[in-house]
C-alpha positions in Angstrom: -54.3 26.6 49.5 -56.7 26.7 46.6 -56.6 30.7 46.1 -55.5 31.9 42.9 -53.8 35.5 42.7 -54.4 36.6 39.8 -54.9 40.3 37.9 -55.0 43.5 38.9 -54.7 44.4 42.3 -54.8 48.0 44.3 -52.2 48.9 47.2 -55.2 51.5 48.7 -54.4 54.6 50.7 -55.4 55.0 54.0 -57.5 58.1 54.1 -57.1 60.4 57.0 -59.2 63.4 58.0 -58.0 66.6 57.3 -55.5 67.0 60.4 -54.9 63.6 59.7 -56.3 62.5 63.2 -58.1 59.6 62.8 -59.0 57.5 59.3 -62.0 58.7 57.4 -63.5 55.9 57.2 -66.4 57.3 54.6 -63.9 58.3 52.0 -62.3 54.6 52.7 -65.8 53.1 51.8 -65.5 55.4 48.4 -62.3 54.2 47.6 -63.2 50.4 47.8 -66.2 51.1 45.7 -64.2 53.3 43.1 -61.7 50.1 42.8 -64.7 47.6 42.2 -66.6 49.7 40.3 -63.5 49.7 37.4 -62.5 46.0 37.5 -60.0 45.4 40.1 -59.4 42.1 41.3 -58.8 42.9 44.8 -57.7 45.6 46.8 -54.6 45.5 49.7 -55.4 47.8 52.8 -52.8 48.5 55.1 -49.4 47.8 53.2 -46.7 50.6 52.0 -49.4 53.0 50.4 -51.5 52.4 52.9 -49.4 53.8 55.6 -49.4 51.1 57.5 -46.0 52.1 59.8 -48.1 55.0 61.3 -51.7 53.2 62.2 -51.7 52.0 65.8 -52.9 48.6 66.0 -56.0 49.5 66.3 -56.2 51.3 63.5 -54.5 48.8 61.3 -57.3 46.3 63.0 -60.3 48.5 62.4 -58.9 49.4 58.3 -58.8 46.1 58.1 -61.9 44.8 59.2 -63.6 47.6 57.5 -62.4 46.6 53.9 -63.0 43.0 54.2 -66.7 44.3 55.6 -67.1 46.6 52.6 -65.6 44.3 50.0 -68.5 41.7 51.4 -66.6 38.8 49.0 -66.7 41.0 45.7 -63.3 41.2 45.1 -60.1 39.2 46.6 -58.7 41.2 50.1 -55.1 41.2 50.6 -54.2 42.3 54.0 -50.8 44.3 55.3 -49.9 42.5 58.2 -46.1 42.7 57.9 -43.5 44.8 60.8 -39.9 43.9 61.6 -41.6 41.7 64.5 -42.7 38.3 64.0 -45.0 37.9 66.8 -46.6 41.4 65.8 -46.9 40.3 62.1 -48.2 36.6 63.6 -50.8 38.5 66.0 -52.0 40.9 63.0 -52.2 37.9 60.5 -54.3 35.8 63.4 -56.5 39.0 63.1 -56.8 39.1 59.4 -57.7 35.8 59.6 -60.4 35.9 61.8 -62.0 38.9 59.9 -61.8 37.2 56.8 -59.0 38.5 54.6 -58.5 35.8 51.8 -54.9 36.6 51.9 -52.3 38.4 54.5 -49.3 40.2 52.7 -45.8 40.3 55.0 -43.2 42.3 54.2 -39.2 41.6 54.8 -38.4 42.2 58.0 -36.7 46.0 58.0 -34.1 48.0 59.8 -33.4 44.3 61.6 -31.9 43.2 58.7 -32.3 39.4 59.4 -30.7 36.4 57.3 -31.8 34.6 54.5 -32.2 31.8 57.4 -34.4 34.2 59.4 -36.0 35.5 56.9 -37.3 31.9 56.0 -38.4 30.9 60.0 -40.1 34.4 60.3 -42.0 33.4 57.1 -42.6 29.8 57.9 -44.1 30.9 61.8 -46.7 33.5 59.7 -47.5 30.6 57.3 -48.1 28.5 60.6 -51.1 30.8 61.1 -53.5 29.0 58.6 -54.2 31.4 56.0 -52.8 32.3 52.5 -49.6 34.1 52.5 -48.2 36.7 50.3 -44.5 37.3 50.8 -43.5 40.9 50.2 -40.2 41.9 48.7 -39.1 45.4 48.7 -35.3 46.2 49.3 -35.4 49.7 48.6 -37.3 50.3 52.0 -36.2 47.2 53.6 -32.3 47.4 53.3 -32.7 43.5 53.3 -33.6 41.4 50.2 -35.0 38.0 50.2 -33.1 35.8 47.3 -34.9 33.4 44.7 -33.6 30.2 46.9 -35.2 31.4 50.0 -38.0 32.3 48.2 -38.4 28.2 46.4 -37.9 27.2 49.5 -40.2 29.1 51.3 -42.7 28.3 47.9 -42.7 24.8 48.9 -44.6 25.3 52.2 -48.4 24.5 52.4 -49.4 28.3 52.9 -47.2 30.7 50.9 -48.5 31.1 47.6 -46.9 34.4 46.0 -45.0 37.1 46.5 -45.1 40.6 45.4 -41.6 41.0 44.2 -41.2 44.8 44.4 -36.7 44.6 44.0 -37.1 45.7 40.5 -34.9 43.0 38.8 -35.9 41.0 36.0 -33.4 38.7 36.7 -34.6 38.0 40.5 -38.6 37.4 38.9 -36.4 35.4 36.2 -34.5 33.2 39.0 -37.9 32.7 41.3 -39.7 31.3 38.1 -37.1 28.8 37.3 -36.4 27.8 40.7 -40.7 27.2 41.1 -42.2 27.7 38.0 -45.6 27.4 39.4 -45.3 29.9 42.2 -47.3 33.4 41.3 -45.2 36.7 41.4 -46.9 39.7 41.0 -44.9 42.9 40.2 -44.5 45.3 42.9 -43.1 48.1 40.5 -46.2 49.6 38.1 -43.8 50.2 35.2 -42.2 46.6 35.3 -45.5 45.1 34.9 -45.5 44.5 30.9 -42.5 43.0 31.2 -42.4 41.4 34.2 -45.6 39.7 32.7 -44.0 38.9 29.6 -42.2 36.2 31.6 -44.6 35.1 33.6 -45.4 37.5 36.1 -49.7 37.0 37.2 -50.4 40.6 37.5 -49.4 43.6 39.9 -50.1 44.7 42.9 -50.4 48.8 42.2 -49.7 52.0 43.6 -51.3 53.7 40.4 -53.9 51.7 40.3 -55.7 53.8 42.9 -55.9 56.4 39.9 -56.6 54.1 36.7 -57.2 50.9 38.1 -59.8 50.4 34.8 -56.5 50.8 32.5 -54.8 48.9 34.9 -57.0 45.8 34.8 -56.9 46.1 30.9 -53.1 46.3 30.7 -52.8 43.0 32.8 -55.6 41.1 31.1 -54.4 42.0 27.7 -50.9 40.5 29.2 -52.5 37.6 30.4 -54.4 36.8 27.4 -50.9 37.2 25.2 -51.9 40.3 23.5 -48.7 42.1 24.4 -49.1 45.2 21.5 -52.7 45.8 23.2 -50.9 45.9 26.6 -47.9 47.7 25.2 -50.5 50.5 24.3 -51.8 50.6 27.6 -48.3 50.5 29.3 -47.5 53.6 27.5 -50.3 55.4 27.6 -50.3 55.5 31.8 -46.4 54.9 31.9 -45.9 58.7 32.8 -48.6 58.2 35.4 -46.8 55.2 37.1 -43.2 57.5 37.1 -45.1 60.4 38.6 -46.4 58.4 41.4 -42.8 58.2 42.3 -41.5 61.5 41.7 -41.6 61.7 45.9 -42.4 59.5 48.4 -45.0 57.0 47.8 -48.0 57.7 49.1 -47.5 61.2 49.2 -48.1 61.7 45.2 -50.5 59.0 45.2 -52.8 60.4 47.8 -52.4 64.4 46.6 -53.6 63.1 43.3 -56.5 61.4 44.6 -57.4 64.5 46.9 -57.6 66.0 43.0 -60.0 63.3 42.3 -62.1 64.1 45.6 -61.1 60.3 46.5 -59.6 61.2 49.8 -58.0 64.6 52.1 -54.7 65.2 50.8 -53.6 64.4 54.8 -50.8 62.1 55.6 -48.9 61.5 59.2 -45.5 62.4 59.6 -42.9 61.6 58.7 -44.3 61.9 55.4 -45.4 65.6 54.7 -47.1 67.5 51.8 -45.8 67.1 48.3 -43.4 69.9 47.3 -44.1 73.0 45.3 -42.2 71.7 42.0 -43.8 68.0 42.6 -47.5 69.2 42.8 -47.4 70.8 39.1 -45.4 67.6 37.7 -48.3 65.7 39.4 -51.0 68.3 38.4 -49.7 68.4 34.7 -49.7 64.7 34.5 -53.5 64.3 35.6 -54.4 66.9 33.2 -52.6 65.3 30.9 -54.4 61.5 31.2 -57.8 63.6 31.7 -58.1 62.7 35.6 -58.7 66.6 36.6 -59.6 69.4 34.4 -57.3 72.7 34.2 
């Protein structure tokens, strides 16, 4: 495949009406254009932040579908097609395809906890579907973790071209690079991405993006370019941003701090729930504090 993944790209919410009912799909429009509008490179509907384990397929279709038809080619879409099935991930990545995502993003199988060997034929059927393929590595929410030989194997097959390496290891993005020194990793952790960059990380693939992507986008191009004391001022200056997107469940800070920005209802679906009393003024305070919200 010829596609290059590169930069700075966005993990977006999926915004909900108010009761969290059905997806808003007005506010999605906003959010695609907000993420444009500041120099992202493309945005990825429909993974973790997006809250992709509680869309019905149909909603996970129409998200989809939606973004690529908003996006209209402006910017690089990376869909969430990834479950713990591989005929559900192969029938969402079929779909993707036919919309025209330029690239479908799976995740490690989870809760099935499947070998390094079948981690490598689930990957190698969705690869089989004919479009770019992003692998996904996330152990914290997987309890299973892909290793840097699968991964160079997997690497050598026509379709897979990167993989979002979320583990939070400098040593794993170290192993991948010298097993396939030409594959692209993009971090999966926003405060590893100086450093995961400084050895050859391409970029990130960003939960806080969805609240600075414009110091986002300048962070990784200053990396790129080799100006790591530019990017090292960046870093810092939205590293208590990237922490506090954690400080609970991802997306529930992300997506109470965008309801701040009048991005999106703070409304998620269980089993996620509102942020807590003590995590709202953390969040609060640090928004005030990087001049997202006013007191």
């Amino acid at each position: 495949m010829t596609i290059t993944l590169e930069g700075s790209f966005v993990a977006i919410v999926t915004p909900f009406t108010h009761d969290g009912s059905s997806v808003d799909y007005q506010k999605l429009a906003e959010i695609v254009e907000f993420q444009i509008a500041n120099g992202t490179d493309g945005v990825v509907p429909c993974g973790t932040t997006g809250e992709n384990p509680t869309l019905s397929i149909e909603e996970h279709k129409k998200v989809i579908e939606f973004v690529v038809q908003t996006v209209n080619r402006r910017i690089k879409v990376i869909a969430g097609v990834g479950s713990n099935s591989t005929q559900k991930t192969i029938e969402m990545t079929q779909y993707a395809k036919s919309v025209g995502a330029d690239v479908a993003m799976a995740v490690v199988p989870y809760y099935n906890k499947p070998t390094q060997e079948g981690m490598f034929l689930h990957f190698k059927a969705i690869a089989e579907v004919g479009i770019p393929i992003m692998l996904y590595n996330v152990p914290p929410r997987t309890s299973a973790a892909i290793t840097p030989s699968t991964i160079a194997r997997l690497a050598s097959l026509p379709n897979i071209i990167a993989i979002k390496e979320a583990s939070g290891s400098m040593d794993q993005v170290s192993e991948i690079l010298t097993l396939c020194p030409n594959f692209t990793v993009l971090s999966g952790d926003d405060s590893l991405t100086l450093p995961m960059m400084a050895i050859g990380a391409k970029g990130i693939v960003s939960v806080v993006g969805n609240v600075v992507p414009a110091q986002l986008k300048q962070l990784v191009t200053l990396a790129a370019k080799g100006d790591y004391e530019g990017a090292r001022k960046v870093h810092m200056s939205i590293f208590r941003l990237c922490r506090v997107m954690f400080i609970e469940t991802n997306p529930i800070p992300v997506k109470t701090a965008l309801s701040y920005m009048g991005l999106c209802q703070e409304a998620m679906r269980l089993p996620l729930c509102p942020i807590t009393d003590a995590g709202r003024e953390i969040l609060k305070k640090a928004l005030i504090d990087s001049n997202l919200i006013k007191q």
